[in-house]
C-alpha positions in Angstrom: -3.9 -0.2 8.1 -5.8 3.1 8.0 -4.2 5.8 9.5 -6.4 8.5 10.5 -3.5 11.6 11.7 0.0 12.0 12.3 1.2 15.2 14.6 5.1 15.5 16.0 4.5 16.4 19.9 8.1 17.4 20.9 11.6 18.7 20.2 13.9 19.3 23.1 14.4 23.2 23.6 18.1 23.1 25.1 16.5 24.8 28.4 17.4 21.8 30.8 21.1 21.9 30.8 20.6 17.9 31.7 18.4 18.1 28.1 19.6 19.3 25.3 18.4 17.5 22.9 16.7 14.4 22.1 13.7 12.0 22.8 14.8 8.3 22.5 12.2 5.7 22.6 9.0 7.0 23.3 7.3 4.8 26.2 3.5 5.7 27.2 1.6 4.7 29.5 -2.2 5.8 30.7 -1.8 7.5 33.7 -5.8 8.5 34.4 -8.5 8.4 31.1 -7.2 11.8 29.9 -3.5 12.0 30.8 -0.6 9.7 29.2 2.7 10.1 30.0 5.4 9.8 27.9 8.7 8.5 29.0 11.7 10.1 27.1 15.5 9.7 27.1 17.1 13.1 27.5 20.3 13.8 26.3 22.7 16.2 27.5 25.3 18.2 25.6 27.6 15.4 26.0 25.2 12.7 24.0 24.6 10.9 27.9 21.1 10.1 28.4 18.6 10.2 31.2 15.3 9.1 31.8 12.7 12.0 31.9 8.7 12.4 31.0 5.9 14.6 28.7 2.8 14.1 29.2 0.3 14.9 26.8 -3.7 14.8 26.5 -4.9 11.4 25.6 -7.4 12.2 23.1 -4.8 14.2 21.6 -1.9 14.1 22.4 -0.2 16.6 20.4 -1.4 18.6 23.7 1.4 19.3 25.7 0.3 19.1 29.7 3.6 18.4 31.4 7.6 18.7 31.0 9.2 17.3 34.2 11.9 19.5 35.6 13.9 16.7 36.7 15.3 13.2 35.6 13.2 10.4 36.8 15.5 8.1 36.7 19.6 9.3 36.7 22.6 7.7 35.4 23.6 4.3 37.6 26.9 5.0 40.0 30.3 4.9 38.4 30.9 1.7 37.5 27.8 0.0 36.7 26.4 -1.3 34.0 23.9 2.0 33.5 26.5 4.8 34.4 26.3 6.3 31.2 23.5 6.4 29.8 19.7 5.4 30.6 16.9 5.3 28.4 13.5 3.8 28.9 12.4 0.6 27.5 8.6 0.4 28.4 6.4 1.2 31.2 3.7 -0.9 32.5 1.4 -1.2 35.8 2.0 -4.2 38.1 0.1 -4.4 41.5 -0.3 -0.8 41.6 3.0 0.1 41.1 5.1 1.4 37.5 7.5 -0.9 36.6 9.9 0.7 34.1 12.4 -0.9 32.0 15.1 0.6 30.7 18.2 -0.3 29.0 21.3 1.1 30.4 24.7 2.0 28.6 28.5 1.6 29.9 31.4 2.4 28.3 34.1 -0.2 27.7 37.7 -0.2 26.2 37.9 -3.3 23.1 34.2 -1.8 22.0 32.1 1.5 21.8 30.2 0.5 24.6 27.3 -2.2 26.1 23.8 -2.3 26.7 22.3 -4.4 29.2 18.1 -4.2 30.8 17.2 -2.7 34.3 14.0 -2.1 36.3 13.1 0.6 38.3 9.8 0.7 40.0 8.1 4.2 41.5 4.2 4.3 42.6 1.1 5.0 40.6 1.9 8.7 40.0 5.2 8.0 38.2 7.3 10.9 39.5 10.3 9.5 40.9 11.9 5.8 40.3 14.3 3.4 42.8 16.4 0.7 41.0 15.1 -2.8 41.9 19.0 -3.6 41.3 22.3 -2.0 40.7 22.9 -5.1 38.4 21.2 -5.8 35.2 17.5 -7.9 35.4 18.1 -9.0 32.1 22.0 -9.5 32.4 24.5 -10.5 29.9 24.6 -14.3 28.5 25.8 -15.9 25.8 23.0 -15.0 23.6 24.0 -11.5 24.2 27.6 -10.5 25.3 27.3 -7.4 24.4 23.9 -5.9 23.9 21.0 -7.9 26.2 18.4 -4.8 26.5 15.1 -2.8 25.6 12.4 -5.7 27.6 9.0 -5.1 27.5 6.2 -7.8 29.3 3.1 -8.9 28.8 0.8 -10.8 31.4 0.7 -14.4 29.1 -0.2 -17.7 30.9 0.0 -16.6 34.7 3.7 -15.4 33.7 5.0 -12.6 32.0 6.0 -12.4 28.1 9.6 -11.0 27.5 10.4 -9.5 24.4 14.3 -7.9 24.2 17.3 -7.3 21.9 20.5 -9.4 22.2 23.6 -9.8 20.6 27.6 -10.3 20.7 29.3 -8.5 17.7 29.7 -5.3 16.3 29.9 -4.6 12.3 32.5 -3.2 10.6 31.1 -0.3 8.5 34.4 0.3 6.5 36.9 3.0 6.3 35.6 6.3 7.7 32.9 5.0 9.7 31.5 3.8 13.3 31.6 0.5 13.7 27.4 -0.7 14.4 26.1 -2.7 16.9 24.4 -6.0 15.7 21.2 -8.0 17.8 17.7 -9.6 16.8 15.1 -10.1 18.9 13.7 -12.9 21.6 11.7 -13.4 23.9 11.8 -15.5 27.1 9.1 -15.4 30.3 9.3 -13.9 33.8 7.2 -15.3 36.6 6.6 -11.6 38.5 8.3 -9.0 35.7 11.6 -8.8 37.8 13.2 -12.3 37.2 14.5 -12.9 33.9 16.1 -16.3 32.8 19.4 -15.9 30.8 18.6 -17.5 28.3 15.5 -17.0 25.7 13.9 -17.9 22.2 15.4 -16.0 19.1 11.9 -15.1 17.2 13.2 -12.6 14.7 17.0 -11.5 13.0 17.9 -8.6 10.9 18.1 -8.8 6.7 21.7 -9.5 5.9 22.9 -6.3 3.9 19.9 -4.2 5.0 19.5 -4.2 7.9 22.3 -4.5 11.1 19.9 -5.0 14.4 16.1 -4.8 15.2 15.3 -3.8 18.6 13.4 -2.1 21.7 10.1 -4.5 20.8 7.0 -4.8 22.2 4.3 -7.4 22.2 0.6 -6.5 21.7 -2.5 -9.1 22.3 -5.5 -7.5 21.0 -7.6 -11.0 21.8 -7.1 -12.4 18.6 -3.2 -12.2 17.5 -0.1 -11.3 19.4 1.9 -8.4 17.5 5.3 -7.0 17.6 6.3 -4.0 17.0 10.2 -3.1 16.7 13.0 -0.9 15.7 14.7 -1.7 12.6 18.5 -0.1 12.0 19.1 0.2 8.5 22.8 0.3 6.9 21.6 3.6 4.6 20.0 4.9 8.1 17.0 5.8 7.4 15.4 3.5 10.1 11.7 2.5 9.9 9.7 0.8 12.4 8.8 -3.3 12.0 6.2 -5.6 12.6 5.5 -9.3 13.5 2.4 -11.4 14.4 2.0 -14.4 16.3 -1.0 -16.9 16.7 0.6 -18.2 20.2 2.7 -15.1 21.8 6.1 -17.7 20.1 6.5 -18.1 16.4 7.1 -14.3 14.7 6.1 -13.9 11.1 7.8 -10.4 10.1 5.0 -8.6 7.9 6.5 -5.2 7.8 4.3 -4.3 5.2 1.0 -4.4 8.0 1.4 -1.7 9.1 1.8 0.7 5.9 3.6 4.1 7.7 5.8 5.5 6.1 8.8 8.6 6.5 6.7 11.9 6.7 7.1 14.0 3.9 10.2 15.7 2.4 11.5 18.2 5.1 9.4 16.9 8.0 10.5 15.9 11.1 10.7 12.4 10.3 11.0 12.0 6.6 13.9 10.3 6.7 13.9 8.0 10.2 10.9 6.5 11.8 12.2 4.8 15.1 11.4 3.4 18.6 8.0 2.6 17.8 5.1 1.7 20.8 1.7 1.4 21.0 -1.2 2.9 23.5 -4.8 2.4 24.0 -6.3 5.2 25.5 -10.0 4.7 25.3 -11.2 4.4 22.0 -7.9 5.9 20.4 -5.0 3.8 19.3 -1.7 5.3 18.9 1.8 4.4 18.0 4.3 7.0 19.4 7.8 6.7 17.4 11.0 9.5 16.9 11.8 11.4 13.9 15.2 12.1 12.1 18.7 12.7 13.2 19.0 9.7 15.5 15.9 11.7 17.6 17.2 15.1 17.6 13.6 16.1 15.7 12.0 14.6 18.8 8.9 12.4 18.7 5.3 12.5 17.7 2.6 9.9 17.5 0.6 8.2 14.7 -3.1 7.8 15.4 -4.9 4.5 13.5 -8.5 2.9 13.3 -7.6 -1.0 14.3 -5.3 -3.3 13.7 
């Protein structure tokens, strides 16, 4: 793949005290020919994340035009499956309205914590969201006790394409370490975007003593081939972004070598992780926005390329 620039866009500057630091997983979307916006989770001093926006200039968007002042979308009430933590999953347009997916973080006692998806819908202008649901629209199932998160759709066949993360075990990392959450990826349909079944097709898994989960994915059809693209948590952490094709929307074949990016350069902002990966068209420009180092303290920039 040819990739014509690379530019980081963003690092947190601590003035939000709801935003210290952080921009986890990157979701664009157009919002008129020559504005995209950006949804970002925003982490406070605590680690807890919430849902805010940048937007940028779409035929550059290392162009900052917007920062908003306030979370979008706030952590779910006490109790609930998103009451600590929220950070988006994608953002699309349906009938008019943004649908945004998220995936939403609770703390539990016999593990670190779960993930599980959620919707919340605002209008056209994308300023402020309402939950569709206090409960999860893609909820735990057996294919994912634990971790059942990061949807994205795609209009396919008069339904909807569902591509997500899912799994039920953590791995032990040894003495002195975290213990890491494990998933792959699936994908299921929706007949409107907001019913999910609980049960779906697993399309990709993670290289055994590499790798330990893929996730957030998201399905492209360019006319010809439906793509993946998807997060890939390494064991050495130094994460890199993944890719799949498809000749019916189903069967993945992982080509990670497609799409040729690699970490930035010693001492950039992402020479050492390359994460949350997801494409745009905006006119004649493709991009793929993605976060840098230090889980995404360095923030997030974009990679611009000529086609697929």
């Amino acid at each position: 793949m040819k990739w014509l620039r690379r530019a980081h866009i963003f690092k947190a500057d601590g003035e939000r005290p709801w935003w210290s630091h952080g921009a986890l997983a990157p979701s664009p979307i157009l919002l008129s020919p020559d504005r995209i916006r950006v949804f970002v989770g925003a982490m406070d001093r605590a680690g807890i994340s919430r849902i805010a926006y940048v937007d940028v200039q779409a035929d550059d968007p290392s162009r900052i035009l917007a920062i908003s002042e306030q979370p979008v979308l706030d952590l779910g009430r006490p109790g609930t499956f998103d009451d600590n933590g929220v950070f988006p999953a994608s953002a699309c347009r349906i009938g008019g309205r943004i649908f945004l997916y998220y995936t939403g973080f609770q703390l539990v006692d016999k593990i670190r914590y779960t993930m599980f998806g959620g919707l919340a819908i605002a209008d056209a202008h994308g300023e402020s969201f309402r939950r569709v649901s206090e409960a999860p629209v893609i909820d735990r199932a057996d294919e994912g006790l634990f971790f059942r998160g990061g949807p994205s759709i795609l209009p396919f066949d008069g339904t909807y394409l569902a591509a997500y993360s899912a799994g039920s075990a953590w791995e032990d990392p040894g003495e002195g370490g975290k213990s890491r959450p494990t998933y792959r990826l699936f994908v299921s349909t929706s007949p409107d975007g907001i019913c999910f079944p609980d049960k779906g097709t697993p399309v990709l898994s993670y290289a055994e003593g590499v790798e330990h989960a893929l996730g957030r994915p998201q399905i492209i059809h360019d006319g010809e081939s439906y793509r993946m693209l998807f997060a890939v948590r390494t064991l050495d952490r130094n994460y890199v972004i993944g890719y799949a094709d498809s000749a019916d929307g189903m069967e993945r074949h992982r080509r990670d070598t497609v799409l040729d990016l690699p970490h930035g350069a010693p001492g950039a902002w992402d020479s050492n992780c390359l994460y949350y990966p997801f494409f745009l068209q905006a006119g004649p420009r493709n991009y793929i926005f993605h976060t840098g180092n230090d889980f995404t303290r360095t923030g997030f920039g974009f990679a611009e390329f000529a086609a697929w």
